[in-house]
KEBA-699073 format. One record per residue: x, y, z of N, C-alpha, C in turn. Coordinates in nm, 2 decimals, decimal comma. Example, Ala and Ser with C-alpha at 12.3 -4.5 7.8 and 13.67 -1.06 7.14 Angstrom:
<nodes>
{node {1,32; -0,57; 0,78}; {1,23; -0,45; 0,78}; {1,32; -0,33; 0,78}}
{node {1,28; -0,22; 0,71}; {1,37; -0,11; 0,71}; {1,29; 0,00; 0,79}}
</nodes>
This chain:
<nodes>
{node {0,89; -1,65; -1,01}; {0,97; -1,55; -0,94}; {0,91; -1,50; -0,81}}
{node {0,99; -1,47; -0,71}; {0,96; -1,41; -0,59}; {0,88; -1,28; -0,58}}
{node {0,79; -1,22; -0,52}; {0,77; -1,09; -0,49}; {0,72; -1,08; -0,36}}
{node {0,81; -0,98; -0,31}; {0,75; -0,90; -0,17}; {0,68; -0,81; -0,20}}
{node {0,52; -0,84; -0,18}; {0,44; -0,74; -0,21}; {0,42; -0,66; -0,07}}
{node {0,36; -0,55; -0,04}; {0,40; -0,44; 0,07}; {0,22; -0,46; 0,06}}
{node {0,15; -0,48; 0,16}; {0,00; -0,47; 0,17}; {-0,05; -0,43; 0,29}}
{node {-0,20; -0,37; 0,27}; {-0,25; -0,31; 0,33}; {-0,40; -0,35; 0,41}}
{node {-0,39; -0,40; 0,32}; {-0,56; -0,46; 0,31}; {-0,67; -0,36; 0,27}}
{node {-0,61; -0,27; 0,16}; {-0,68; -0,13; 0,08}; {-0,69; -0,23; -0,04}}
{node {-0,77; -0,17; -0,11}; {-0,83; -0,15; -0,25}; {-0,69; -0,16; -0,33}}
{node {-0,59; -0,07; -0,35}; {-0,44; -0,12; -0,42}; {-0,40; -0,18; -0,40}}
{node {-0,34; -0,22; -0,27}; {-0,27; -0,31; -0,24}; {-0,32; -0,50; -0,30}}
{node {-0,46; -0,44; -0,26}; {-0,52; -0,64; -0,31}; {-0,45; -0,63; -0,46}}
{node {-0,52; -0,50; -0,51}; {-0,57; -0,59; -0,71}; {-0,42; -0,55; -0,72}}
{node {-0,31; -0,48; -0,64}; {-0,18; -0,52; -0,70}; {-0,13; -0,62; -0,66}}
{node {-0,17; -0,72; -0,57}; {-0,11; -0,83; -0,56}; {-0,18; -0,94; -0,63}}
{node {-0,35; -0,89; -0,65}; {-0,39; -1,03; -0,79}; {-0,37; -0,99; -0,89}}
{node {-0,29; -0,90; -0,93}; {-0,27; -0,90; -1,11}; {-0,11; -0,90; -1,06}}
{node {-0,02; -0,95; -0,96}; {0,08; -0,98; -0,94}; {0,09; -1,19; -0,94}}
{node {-0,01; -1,19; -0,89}; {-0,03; -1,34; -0,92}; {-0,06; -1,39; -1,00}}
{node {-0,15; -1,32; -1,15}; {-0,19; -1,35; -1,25}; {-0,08; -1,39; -1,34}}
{node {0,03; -1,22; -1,32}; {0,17; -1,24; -1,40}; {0,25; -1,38; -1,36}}
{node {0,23; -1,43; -1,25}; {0,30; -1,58; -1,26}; {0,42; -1,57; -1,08}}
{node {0,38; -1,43; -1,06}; {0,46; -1,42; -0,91}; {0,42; -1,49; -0,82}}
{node {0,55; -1,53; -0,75}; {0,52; -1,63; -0,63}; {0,50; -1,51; -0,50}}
{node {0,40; -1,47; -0,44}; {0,42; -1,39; -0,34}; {0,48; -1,39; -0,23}}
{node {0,50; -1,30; -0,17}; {0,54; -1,28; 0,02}; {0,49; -1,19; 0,07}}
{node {0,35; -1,16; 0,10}; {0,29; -1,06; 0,19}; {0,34; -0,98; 0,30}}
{node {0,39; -0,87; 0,30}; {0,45; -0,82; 0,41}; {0,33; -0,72; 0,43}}
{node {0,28; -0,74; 0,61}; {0,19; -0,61; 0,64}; {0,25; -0,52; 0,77}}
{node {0,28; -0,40; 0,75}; {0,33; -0,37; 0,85}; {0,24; -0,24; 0,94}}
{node {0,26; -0,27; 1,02}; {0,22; -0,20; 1,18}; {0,35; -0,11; 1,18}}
{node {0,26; 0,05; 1,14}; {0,35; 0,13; 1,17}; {0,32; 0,26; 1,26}}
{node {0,19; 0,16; 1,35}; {0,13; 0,28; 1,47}; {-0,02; 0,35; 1,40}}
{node {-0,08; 0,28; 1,31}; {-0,18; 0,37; 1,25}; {-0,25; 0,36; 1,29}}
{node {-0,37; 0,40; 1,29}; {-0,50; 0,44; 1,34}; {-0,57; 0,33; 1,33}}
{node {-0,60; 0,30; 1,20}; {-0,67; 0,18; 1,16}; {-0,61; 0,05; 1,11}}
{node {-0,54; 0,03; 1,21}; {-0,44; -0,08; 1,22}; {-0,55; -0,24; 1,19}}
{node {-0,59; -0,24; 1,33}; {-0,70; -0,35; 1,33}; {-0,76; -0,37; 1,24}}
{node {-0,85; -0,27; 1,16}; {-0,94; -0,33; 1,02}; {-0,87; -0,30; 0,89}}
{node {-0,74; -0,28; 0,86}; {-0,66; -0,29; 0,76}; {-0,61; -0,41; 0,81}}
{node {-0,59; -0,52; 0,87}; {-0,52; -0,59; 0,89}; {-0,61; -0,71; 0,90}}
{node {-0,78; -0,68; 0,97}; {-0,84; -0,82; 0,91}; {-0,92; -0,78; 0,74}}
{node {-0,91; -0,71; 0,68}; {-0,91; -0,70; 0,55}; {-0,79; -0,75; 0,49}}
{node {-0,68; -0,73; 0,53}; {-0,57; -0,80; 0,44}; {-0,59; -0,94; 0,46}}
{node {-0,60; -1,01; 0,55}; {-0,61; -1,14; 0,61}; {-0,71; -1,21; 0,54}}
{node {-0,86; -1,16; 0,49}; {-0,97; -1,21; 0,45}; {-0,96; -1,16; 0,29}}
{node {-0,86; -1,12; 0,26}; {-0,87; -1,10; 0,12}; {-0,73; -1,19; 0,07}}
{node {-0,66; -1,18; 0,13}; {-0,57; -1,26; 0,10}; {-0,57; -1,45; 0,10}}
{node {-0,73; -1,49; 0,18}; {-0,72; -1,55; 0,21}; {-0,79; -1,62; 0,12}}
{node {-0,93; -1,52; 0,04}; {-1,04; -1,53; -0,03}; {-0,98; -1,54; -0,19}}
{node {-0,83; -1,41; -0,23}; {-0,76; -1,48; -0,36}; {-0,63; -1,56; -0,36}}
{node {-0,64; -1,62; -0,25}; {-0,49; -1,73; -0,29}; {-0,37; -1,64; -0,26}}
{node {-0,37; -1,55; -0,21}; {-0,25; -1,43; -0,21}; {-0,13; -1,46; -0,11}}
{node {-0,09; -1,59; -0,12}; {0,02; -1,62; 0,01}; {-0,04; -1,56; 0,15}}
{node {0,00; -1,61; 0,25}; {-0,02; -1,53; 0,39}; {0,06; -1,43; 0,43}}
{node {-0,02; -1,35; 0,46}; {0,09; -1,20; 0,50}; {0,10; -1,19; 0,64}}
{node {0,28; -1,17; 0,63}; {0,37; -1,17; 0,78}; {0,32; -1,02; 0,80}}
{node {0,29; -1,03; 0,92}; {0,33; -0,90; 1,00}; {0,43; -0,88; 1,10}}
{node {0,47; -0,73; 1,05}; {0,56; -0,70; 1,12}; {0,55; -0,54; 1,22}}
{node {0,61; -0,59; 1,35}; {0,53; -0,45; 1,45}; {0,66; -0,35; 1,42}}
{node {0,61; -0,25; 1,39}; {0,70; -0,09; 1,43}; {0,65; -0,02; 1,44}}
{node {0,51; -0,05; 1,54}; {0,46; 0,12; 1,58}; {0,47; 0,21; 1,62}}
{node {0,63; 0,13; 1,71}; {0,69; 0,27; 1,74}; {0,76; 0,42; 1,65}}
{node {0,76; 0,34; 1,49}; {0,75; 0,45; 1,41}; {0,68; 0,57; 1,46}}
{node {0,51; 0,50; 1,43}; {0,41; 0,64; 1,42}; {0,36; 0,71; 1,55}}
{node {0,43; 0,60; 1,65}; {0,46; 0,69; 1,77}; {0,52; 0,83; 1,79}}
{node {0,62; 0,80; 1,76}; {0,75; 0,91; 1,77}; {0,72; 0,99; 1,67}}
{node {0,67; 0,97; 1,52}; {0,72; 1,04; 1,42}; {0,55; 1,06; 1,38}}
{node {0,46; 1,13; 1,41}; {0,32; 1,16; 1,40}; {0,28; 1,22; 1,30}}
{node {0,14; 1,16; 1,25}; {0,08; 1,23; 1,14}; {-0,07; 1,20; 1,21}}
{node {-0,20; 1,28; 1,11}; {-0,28; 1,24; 1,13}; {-0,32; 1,11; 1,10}}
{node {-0,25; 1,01; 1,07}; {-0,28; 0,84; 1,00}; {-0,25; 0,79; 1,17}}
{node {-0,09; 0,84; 1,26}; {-0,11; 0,77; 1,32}; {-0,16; 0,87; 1,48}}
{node {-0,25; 0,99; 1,49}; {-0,32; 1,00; 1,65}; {-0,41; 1,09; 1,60}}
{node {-0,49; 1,06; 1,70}; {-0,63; 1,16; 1,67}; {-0,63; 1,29; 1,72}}
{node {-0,49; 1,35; 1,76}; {-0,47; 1,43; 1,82}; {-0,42; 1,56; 1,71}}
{node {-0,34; 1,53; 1,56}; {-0,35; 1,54; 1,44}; {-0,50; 1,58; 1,33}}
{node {-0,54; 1,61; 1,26}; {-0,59; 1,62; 1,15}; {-0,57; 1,54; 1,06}}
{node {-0,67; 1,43; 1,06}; {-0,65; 1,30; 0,93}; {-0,59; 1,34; 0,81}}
{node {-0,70; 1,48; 0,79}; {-0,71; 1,52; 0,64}; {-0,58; 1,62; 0,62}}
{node {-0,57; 1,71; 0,70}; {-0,43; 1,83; 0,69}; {-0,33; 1,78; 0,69}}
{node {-0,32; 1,71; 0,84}; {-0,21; 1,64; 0,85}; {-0,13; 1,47; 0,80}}
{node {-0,20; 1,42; 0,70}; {-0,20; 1,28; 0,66}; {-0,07; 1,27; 0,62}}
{node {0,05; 1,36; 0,63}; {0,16; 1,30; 0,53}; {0,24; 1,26; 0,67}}
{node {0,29; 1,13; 0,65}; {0,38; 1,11; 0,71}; {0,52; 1,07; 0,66}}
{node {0,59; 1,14; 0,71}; {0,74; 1,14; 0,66}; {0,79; 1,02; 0,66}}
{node {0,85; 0,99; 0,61}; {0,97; 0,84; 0,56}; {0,83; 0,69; 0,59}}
{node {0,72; 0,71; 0,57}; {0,62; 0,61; 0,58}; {0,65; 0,51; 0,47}}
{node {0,68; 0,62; 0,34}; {0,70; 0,48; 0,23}; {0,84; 0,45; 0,20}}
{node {0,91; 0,54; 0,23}; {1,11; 0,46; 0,25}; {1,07; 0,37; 0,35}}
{node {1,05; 0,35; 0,49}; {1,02; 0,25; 0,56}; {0,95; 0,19; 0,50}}
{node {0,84; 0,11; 0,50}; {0,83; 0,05; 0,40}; {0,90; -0,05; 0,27}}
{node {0,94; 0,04; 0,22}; {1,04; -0,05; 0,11}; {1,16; -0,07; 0,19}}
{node {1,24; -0,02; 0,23}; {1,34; -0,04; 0,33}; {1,30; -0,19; 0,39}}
{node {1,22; -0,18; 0,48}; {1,16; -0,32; 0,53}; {1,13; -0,43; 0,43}}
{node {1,05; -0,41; 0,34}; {1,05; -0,55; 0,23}; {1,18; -0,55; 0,15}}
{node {1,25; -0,46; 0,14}; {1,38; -0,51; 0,09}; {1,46; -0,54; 0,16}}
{node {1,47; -0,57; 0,28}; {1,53; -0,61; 0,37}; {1,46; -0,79; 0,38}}
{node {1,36; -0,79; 0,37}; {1,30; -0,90; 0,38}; {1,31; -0,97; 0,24}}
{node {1,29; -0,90; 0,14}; {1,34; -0,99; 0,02}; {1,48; -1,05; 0,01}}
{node {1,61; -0,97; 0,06}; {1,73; -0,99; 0,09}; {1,74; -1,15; 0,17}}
{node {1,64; -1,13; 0,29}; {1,66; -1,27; 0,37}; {1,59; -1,41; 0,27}}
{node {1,51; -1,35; 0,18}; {1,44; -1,51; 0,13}; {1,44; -1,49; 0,02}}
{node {1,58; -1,43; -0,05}; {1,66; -1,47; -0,19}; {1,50; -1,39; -0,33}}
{node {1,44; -1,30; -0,28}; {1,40; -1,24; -0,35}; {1,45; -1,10; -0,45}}
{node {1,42; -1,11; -0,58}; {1,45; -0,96; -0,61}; {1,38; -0,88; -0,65}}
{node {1,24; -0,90; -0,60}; {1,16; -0,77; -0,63}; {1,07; -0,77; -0,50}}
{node {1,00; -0,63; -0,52}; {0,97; -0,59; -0,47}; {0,81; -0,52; -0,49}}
{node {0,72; -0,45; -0,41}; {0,61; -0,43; -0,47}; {0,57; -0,38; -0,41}}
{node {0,49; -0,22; -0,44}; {0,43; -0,16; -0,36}; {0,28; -0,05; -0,43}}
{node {0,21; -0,03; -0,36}; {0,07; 0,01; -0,47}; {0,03; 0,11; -0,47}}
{node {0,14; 0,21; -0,53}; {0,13; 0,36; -0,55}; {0,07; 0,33; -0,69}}
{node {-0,03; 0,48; -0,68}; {-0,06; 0,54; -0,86}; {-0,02; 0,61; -0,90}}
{node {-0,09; 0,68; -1,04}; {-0,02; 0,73; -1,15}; {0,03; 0,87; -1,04}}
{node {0,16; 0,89; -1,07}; {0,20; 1,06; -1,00}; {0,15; 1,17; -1,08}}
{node {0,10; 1,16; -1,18}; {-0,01; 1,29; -1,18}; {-0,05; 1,34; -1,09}}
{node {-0,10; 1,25; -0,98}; {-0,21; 1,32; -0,88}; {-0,12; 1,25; -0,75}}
{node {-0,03; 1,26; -0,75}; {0,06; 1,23; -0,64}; {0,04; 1,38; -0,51}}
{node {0,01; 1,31; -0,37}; {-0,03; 1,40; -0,28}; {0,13; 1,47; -0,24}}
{node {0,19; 1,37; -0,21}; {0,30; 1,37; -0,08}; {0,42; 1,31; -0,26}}
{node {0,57; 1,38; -0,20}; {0,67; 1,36; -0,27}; {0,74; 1,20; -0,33}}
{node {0,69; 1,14; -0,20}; {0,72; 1,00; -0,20}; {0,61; 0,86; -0,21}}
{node {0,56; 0,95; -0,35}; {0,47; 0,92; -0,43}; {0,47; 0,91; -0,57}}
{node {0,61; 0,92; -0,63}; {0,66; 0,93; -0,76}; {0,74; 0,83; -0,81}}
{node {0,73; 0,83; -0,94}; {0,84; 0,76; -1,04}; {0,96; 0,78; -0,99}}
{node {1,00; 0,92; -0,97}; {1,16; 0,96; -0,92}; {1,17; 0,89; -0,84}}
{node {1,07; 0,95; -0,72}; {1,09; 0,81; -0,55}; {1,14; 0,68; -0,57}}
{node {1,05; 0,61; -0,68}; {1,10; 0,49; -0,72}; {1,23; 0,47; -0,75}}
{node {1,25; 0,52; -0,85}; {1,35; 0,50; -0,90}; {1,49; 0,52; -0,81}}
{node {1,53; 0,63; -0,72}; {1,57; 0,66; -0,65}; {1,60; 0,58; -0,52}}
{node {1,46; 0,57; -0,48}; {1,47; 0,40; -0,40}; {1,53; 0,24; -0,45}}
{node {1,51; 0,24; -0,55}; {1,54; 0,09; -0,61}; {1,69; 0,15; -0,64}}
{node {1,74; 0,23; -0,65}; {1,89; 0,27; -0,70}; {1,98; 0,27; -0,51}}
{node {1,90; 0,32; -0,43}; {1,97; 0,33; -0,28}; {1,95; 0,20; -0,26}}
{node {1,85; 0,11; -0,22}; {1,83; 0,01; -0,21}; {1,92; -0,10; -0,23}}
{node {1,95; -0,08; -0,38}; {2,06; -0,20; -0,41}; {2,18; -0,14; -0,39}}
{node {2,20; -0,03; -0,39}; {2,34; 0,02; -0,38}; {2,39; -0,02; -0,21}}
{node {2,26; 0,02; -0,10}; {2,26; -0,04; 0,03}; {2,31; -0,20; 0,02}}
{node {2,26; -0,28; 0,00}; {2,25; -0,42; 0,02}; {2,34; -0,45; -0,08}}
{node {2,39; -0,45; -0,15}; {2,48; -0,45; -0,27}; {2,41; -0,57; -0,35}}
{node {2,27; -0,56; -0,36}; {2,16; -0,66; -0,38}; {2,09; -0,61; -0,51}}
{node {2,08; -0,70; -0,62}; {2,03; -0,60; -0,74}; {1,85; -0,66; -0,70}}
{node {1,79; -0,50; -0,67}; {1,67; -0,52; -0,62}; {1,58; -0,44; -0,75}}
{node {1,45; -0,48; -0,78}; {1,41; -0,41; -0,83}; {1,24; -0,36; -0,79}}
{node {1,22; -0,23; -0,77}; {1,11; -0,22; -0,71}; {1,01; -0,17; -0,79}}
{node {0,88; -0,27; -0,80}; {0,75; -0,23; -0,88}; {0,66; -0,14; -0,82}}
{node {0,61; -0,10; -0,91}; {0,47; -0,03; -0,90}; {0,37; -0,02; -0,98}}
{node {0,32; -0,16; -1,00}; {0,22; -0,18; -1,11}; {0,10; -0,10; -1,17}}
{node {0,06; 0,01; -1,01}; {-0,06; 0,02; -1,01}; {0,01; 0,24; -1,10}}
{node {0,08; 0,23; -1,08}; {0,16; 0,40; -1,13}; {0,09; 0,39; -1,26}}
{node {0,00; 0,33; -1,38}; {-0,03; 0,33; -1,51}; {-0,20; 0,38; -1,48}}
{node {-0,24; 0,35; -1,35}; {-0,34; 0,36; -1,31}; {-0,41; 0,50; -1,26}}
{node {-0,53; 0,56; -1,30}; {-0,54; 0,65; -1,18}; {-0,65; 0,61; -1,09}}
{node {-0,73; 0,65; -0,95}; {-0,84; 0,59; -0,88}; {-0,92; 0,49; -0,93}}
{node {-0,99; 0,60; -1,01}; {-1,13; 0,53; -1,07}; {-1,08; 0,46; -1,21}}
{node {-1,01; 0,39; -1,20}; {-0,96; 0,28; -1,32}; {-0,88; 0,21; -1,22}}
{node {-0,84; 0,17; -1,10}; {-0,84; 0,08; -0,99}; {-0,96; 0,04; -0,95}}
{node {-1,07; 0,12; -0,91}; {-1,19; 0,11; -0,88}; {-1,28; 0,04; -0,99}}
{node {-1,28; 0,02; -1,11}; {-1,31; -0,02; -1,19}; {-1,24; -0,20; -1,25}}
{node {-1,15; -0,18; -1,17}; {-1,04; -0,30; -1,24}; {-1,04; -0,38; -1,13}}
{node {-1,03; -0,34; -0,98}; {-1,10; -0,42; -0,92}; {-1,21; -0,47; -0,87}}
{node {-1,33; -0,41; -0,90}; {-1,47; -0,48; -0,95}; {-1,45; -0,56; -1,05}}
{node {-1,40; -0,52; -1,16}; {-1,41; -0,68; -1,26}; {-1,31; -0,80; -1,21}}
{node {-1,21; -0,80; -1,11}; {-1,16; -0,88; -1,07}; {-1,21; -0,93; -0,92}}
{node {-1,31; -0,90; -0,91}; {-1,40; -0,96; -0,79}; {-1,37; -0,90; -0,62}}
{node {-1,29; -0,81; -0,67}; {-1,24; -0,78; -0,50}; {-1,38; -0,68; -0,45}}
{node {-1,44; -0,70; -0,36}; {-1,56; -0,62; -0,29}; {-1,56; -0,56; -0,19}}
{node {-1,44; -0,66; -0,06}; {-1,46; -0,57; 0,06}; {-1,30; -0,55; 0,08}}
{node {-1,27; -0,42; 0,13}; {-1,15; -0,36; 0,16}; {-1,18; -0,27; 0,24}}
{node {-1,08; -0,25; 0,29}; {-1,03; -0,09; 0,40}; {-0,92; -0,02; 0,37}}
{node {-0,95; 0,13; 0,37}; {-0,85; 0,22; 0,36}; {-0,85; 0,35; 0,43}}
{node {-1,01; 0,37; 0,54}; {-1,00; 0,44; 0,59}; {-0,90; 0,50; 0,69}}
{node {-0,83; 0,65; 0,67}; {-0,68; 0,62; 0,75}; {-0,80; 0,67; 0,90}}
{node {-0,89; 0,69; 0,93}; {-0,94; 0,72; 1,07}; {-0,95; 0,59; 1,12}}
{node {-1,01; 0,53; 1,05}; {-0,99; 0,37; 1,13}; {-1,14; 0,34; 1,21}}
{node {-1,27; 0,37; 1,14}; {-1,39; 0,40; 1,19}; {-1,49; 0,32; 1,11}}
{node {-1,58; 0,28; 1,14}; {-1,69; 0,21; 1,07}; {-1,85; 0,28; 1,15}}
{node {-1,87; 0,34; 1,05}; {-1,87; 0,30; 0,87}; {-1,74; 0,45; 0,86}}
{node {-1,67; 0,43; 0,76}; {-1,53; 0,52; 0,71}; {-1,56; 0,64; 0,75}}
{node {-1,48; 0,73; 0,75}; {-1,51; 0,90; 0,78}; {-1,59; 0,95; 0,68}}
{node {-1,49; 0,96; 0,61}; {-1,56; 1,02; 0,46}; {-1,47; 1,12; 0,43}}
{node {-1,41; 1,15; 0,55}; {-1,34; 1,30; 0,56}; {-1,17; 1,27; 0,49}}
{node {-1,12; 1,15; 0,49}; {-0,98; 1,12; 0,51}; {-0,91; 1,13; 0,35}}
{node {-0,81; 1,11; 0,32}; {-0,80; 1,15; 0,19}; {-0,84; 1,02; 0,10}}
{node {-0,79; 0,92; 0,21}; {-0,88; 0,77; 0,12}; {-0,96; 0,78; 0,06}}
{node {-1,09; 0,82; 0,16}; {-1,22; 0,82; 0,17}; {-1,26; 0,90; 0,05}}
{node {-1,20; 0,99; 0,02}; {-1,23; 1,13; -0,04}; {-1,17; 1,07; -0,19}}
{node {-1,10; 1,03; -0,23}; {-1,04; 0,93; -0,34}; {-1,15; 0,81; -0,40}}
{node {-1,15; 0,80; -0,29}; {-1,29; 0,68; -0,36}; {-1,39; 0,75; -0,39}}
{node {-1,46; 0,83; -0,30}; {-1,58; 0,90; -0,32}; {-1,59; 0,95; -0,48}}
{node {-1,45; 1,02; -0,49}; {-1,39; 1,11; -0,65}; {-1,39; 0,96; -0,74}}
{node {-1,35; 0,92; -0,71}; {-1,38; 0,77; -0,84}; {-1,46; 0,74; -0,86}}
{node {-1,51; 0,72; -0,77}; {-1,70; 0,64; -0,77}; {-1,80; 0,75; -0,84}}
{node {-1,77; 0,92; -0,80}; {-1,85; 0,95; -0,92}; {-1,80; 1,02; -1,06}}
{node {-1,65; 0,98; -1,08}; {-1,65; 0,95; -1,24}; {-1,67; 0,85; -1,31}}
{node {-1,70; 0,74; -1,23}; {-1,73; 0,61; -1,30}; {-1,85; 0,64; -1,30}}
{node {-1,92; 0,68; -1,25}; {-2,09; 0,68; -1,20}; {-2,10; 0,79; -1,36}}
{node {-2,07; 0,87; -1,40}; {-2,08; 0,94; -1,51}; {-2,06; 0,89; -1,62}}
{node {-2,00; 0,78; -1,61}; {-1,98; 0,72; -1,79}; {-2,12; 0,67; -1,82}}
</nodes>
């Protein structure tokens, strides 16, 4: 079967696309440029991890004039990474775009690497979202689409854990877009919280 997986070249996005490959999915990498900060090293992270597990090649696609116009701290430094990180309609675009791209290459799913909404930051980070989306979606395209979220069963540090035993090691998610990471960003701050509950078992 087809899947438009939605990637980043983060820590979710990979181990949801290799435990999307393992299930038997034929992939389509979609990375998209939506004006972010750390555009450049999420993008040769996607490229060298995708390249390292067999993950199809991921198309990019430019709309940075999104995070132009429509600003958060993800996409200007002129923002607050950390206050300001929510960016409006970031994940409807998104699926919007890969269901539009599934539509053109006879796909019906779809894939994107949100976690469990317990600890959902921003609204368009839920099960409801989902579901909501995959209901507009096909009702739009008159397309029966169905949209995954493998990683929703998951919280951080049980991604962080799941993808060490599936060999993934280097990724990017910092939304500053800085090396070495900020530390400050909510990414940053997510891992850091994983790494020492795992560090406590």
């Amino acid at each position: 079967m087809k899947l438009v997986t939605l990637v980043s070249g983060g820590i979710d996005s990979t181990l949801m696309s290799i435990l999307a490959k393992d299930q038997g999915f034929e992939l389509f990498p979609l990375f998209i440029n939506y004006g972010q900060l750390n555009l450049d090293l999420e993008w040769k992270s996607c490229r060298a991890n995708h390249a390292k597990f067999k993950l199809g090649t991921p198309q990019r696609l430019e709309l940075s004039g999104f995070g132009e116009k429509i600003k958060s701290g993800l996409t200007t430094k002129k923002l607050r990474v950390l206050e300001d990180a929510f960016l409006p309609g970031r994940n409807s675009l998104f699926l919007l775009t890969a269901a539009s791209y599934a539509y053109q290459i006879q796909s019906k799913n779809i894939a994107i690497g949100l976690l469990s909404d317990r600890f959902k930051l921003f609204p368009d980070q839920s099960k409801g979202f989902i579901k909501r989306a995959e209901r507009f979606l096909s009702f739009e395209m008159d397309y029966d689409l169905k949209v995954l979220a493998p990683l929703m069963r998951f919280n951080k540090a049980e991604v962080v854990e799941l993808a060490k035993a599936k060999g993934i090691t280097k990724t990017y998610s910092c939304h500053a877009g800085t090396v070495p990471p900020c530390g400050g960003c909510i990414a940053c701050k997510e891992i850091e919280k994983a790494m020492k509950t795992l560090n406590k078992r």
